[in-house]
TORGU-654619 format. One record per residue (C-alpha): x, y, z. Coordinates in steps of 0.5 Angstrom, whole numbers, plus 2048, in hexadecimal, padded with zeros to 3 digits. Layout:
REM TORGU-654619
XYZ
...
//
This chain:
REM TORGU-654619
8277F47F7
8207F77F8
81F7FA7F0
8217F37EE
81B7F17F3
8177F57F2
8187F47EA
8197EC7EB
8117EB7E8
8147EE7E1
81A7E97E0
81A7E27DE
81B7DC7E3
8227DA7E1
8237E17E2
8207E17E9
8237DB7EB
82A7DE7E9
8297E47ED
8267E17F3
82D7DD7F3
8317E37F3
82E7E77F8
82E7E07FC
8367E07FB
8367E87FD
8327E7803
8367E1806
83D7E5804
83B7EB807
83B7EF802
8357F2803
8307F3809
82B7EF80C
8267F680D
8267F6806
8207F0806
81D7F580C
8177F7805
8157F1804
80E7EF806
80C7E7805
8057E8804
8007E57FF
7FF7EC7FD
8067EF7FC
8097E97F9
8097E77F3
80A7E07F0
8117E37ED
8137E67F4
8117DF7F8
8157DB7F3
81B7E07F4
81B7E07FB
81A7D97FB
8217D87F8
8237DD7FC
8237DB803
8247D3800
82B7D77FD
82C7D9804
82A7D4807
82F7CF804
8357D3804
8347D480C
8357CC80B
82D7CB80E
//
């Protein structure tokens, strides 16, 4: 999780949203753990526009399959 997130500034926006949603099924079956998303700073500075996108679509995935 966290190369692809860390790499998330080098791949186009189709490819972002795909792996957006796939990390968002993992997180929801309990495929992978949540400290995986401990890393993360949600600052201006340490975020890039592809990063927010990426989170975005992330939380909103998770949010959905949790039926919220």
């Amino acid at each position: 999780f966290l190369s692809h997130y860390n790499n998330i500034f080098n791949q186009e926006a189709n490819k972002i949203r795909n792996l957006a949603n796939l990390f968002a099924h993992l997180f929801y079956r309990k495929a992978i753990d949540w400290s995986i998303l401990q890393p993360i700073r949600l600052t201006p500075d340490s975020t890039t526009a592809a990063a927010r996108m990426f989170l975005k679509i992330l939380l909103k995935g998770i949010a959905e399959s949790l039926g919220i």
